[in-house]
C-alpha positions in Angstrom: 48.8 37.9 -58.4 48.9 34.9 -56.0 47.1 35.3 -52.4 47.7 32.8 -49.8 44.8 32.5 -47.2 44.5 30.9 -43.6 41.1 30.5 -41.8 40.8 29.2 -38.3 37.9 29.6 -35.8 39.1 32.6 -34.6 40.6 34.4 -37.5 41.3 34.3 -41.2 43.7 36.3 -43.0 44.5 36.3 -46.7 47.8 38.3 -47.7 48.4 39.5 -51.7 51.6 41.0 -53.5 51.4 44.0 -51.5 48.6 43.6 -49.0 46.6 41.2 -46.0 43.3 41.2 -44.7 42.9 40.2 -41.1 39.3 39.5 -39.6 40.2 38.9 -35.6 36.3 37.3 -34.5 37.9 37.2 -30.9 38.8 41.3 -31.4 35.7 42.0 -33.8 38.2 44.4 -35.8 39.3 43.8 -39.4 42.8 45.0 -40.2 43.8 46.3 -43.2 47.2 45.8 -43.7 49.7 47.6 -46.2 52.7 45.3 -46.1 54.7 47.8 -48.6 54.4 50.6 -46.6 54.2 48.8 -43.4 50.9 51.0 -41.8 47.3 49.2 -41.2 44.4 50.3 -40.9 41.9 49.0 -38.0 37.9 48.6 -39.1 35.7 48.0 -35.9 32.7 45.2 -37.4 30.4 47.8 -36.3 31.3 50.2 -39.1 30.2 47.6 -41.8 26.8 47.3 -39.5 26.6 51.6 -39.8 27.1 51.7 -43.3 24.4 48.9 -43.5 22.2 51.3 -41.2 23.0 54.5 -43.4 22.0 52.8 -47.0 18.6 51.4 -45.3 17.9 54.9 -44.1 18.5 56.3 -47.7 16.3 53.7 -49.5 13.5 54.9 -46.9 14.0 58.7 -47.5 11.2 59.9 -49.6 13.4 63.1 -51.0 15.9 60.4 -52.5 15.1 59.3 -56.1 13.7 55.7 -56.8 16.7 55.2 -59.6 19.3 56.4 -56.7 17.9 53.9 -54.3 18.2 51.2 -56.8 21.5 52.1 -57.0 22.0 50.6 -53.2 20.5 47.3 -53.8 22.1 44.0 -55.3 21.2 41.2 -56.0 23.0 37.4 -56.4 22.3 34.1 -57.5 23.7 30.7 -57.8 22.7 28.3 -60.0 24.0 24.4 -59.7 25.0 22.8 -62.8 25.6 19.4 -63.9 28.6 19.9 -65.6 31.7 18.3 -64.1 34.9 18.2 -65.0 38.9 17.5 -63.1 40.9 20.8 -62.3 44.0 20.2 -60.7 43.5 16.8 -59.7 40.0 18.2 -58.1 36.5 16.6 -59.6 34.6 19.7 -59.6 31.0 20.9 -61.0 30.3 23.7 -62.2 28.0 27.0 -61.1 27.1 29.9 -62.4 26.7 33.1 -60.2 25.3 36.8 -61.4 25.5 39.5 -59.1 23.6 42.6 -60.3 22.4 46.3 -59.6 22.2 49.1 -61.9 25.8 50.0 -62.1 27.6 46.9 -62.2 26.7 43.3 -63.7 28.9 39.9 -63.4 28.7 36.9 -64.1 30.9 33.7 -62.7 31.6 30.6 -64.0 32.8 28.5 -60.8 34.3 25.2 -60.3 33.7 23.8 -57.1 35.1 20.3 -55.2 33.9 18.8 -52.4 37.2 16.5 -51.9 38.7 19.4 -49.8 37.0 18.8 -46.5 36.2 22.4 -44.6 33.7 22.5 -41.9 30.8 25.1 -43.2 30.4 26.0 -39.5 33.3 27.9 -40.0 31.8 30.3 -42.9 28.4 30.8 -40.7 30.6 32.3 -37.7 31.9 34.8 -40.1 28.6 35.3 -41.6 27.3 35.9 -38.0 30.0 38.4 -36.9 29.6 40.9 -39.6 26.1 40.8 -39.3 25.4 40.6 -35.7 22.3 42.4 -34.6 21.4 44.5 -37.5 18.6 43.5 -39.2 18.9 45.1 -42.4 23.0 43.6 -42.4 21.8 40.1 -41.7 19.0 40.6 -44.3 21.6 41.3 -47.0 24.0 38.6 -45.7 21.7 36.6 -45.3 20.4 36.4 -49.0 24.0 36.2 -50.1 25.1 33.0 -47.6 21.8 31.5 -48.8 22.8 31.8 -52.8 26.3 30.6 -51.8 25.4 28.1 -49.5 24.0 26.2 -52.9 27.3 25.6 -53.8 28.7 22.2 -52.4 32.5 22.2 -51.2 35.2 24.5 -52.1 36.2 26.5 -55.2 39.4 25.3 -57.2 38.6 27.6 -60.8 36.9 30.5 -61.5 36.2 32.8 -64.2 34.1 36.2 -64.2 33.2 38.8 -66.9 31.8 42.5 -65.1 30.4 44.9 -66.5 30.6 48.1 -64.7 29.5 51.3 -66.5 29.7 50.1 -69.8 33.1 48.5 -69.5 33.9 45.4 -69.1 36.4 43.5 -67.0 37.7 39.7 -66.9 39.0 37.8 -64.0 40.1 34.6 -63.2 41.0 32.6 -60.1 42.6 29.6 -59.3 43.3 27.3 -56.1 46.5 25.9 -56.7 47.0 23.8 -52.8 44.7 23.1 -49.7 45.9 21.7 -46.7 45.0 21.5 -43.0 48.2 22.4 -41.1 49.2 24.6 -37.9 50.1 28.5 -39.0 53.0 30.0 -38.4 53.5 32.2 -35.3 51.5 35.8 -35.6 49.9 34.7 -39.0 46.5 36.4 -37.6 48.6 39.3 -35.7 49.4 42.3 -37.3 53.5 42.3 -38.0 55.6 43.7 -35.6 57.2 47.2 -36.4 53.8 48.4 -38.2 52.7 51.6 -37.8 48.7 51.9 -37.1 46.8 54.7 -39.5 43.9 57.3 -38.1 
């Protein structure tokens, strides 16, 4: 499947075979958007701060299990590498990311360049929208931008293996152009003629 993705300081969208995400910063809405039935979906940023809310409140209820708790917590890492190596014309180096809780583990092998020039301020004001001013959402966030903050440019290759209830699934990425150029009209609007779900 090949995605195509467009970032600005105000929006980024990324659109699939069949579907796009839209984050609006300026609306604080992400859209959902299913292009084959043409119908979207609209998720207020505060919904991802409740659900934050919700999952603190059931690690601190006494009644709930310590194995279903753990169950709500994950943890990831990134670890720098000296290997290096040309993808695509790219030099790249290589890191190796884990992500882990009790149901699910996976581990990355990715190839990052820093010849594609992207200003990381643009990451942070994401970072800062979905986390806003929930403590326990900018606590999670905030150990996750920290881990991939480590790794220095952009990601041309990638290749996972997860493991999620005992079987095990392989994936692998690839960035096949980067370029900074103008969008084209209503790239981060949702397509005329689309009918709105809920």
């Amino acid at each position: 499947d090949t995605m195509s993705i467009w970032a600005s300081e105000k929006a980024m969208q990324s659109t699939g075979s069949e579907q796009t995400v839209l984050v609006s910063l300026d609306k604080e809405v992400v859209f959902m958007i299913d292009n084959a039935k043409k119908e979207y979906t609209v998720l207020p940023f505060s919904v991802f701060e409740e659900a934050s809310r919700k999952s603190e409140e059931m690690k601190e209820n006494e009644d709930i299990p310590p194995q279903f708790k753990d169950m709500m917590t994950m943890k990831v890492s990134v670890r720098p590498t000296d290997e290096t190596k040309t993808i695509n014309g790219y030099s790249c180096r290589k890191y190796v990311q884990t992500v882990q809780n009790p149901m699910m583990n996976m581990k990355a092998d990715l190839w990052a360049t820093e010849e594609i020039e992207i200003d990381p301020r643009l990451f942070q004001s994401y970072y800062s929208a979905f986390s806003g001013g929930n403590t326990q959402m900018s606590d999670m966030l905030g150990q996750m931008y920290e881990e991939f903050s480590k790794i220095q440019g952009i990601v041309v290759y990638s290749e996972s293996v997860s493991k999620v209830m005992g079987r095990e699934m392989k994936s692998t990425t690839e960035l096949i152009d980067a370029k900074e150029e103008d969008p084209p009209n209503g790239t981060y609007e949702v397509p005329e003629g689309y009918r709105k779900k809920g």
